[in-house]
C-alpha positions, -999 to +999 in steps of 0.1 A: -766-300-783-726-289-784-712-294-748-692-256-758-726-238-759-739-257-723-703-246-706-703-211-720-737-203-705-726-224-675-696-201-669-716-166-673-748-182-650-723-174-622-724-137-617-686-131-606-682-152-640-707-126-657-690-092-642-661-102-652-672-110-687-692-078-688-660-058-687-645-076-711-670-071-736-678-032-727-641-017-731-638-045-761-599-047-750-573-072-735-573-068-695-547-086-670-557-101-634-542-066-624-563-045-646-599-066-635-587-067-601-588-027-601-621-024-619-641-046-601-632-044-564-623-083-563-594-100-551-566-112-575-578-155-566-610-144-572-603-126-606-580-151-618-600-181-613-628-164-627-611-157-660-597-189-658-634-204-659-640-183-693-606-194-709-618-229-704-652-224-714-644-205-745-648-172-744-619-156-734-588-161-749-550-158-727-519-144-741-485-144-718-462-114-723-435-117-697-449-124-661-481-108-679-513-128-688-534-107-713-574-122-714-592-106-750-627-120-757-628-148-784-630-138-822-659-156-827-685-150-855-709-173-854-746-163-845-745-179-807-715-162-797-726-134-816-757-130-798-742-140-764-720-105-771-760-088-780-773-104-746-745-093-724-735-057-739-773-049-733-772-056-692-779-025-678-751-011-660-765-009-622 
């Protein structure tokens, strides 16, 4: 089995990991520390090492503008990111 499919399930079992992800994928937009920070009521460590963990699990992707660091979900086709997206846009907001 591809270690990239155990670490990206790894990273979203944790369920800071998974809120944060979960806002990424529902507004489908790029979101700073900042931005996250606002939304989910979580302190800016906390957010950044969170997105951190999804940079370096693949799937999240960083983009620096200035003092700015812009996270976007990964551009990823294939069927198990694909359904990964599925699984996660179809949590139940609480």
């Amino acid at each position: 089995m591809d270690d990239h499919y155990v670490e990206a399930l790894k990273a979203l079992a944790d369920p800071n990991r998974l809120r944060v992800y979960y806002l990424l994928v529902q507004i489908d937009e790029r979101i700073c520390v900042a931005e996250a920070m606002d939304v989910l009521g979580e302190s800016h460590y906390n957010v950044s090492r969170n997105l951190r963990l999804l940079l370096k699990a693949g799937l999240v992707t960083a983009q620096k503008e200035g003092k700015w660091v812009f996270y976007t979900l990964k551009q990823d086709n294939s069927p198990f990111f694909s359904n990964l997206l599925a699984t996660v846009r179809s949590i139940p907001i609480e």
